[in-house]
C-alpha positions in Angstrom: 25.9 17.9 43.4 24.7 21.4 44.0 26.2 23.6 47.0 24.2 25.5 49.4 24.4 27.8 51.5 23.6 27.6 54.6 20.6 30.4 54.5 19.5 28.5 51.8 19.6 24.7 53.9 17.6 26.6 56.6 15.0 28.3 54.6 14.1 25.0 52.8 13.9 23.0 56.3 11.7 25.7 57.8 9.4 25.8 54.5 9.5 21.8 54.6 8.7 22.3 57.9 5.8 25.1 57.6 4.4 23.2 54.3 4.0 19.8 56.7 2.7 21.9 60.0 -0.4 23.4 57.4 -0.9 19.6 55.6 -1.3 18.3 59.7 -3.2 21.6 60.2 -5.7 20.6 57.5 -5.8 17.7 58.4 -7.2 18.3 62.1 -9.7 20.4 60.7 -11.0 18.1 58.3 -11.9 15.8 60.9 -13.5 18.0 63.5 -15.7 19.2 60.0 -16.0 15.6 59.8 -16.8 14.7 63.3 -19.2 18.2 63.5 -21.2 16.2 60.3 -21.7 13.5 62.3 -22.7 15.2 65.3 -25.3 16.7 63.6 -26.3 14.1 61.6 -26.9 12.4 64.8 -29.3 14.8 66.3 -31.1 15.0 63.7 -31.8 11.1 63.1 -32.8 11.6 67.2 -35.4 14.4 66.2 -36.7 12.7 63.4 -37.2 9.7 65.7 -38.7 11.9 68.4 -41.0 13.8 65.9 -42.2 10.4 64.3 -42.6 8.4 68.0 -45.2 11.5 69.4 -46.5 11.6 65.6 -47.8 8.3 66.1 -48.1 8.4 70.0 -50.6 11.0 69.7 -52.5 9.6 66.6 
């Protein structure tokens, strides 16, 4: 078993813990870039429709 020190124990818990705040960090961001997709691919389905509805509405 290897010793430790106990400098070395809290310097490995606070990169575990820096290394799992960025993967959550990521993680949040990737879905707002996911939901921001969406969004956009949303309006633009609704001005497609729009553009095609007065298109044919005025002939």
């Amino acid at each position: 078993m290897k010793f430790r020190t106990p400098l070395q124990i809290h310097k490995h818990r606070k990169e575990k813990k820096n290394l799992e705040f960025e993967i959550r960090e990521t993680g949040r961001l990737h879905e707002l870039t996911l939901k921001e997709e969406y969004r956009l691919k949303l309006i633009t389905l609704h001005l497609d429709y729009k553009y095609k509805y007065l298109k044919e509405y005025k002939g």
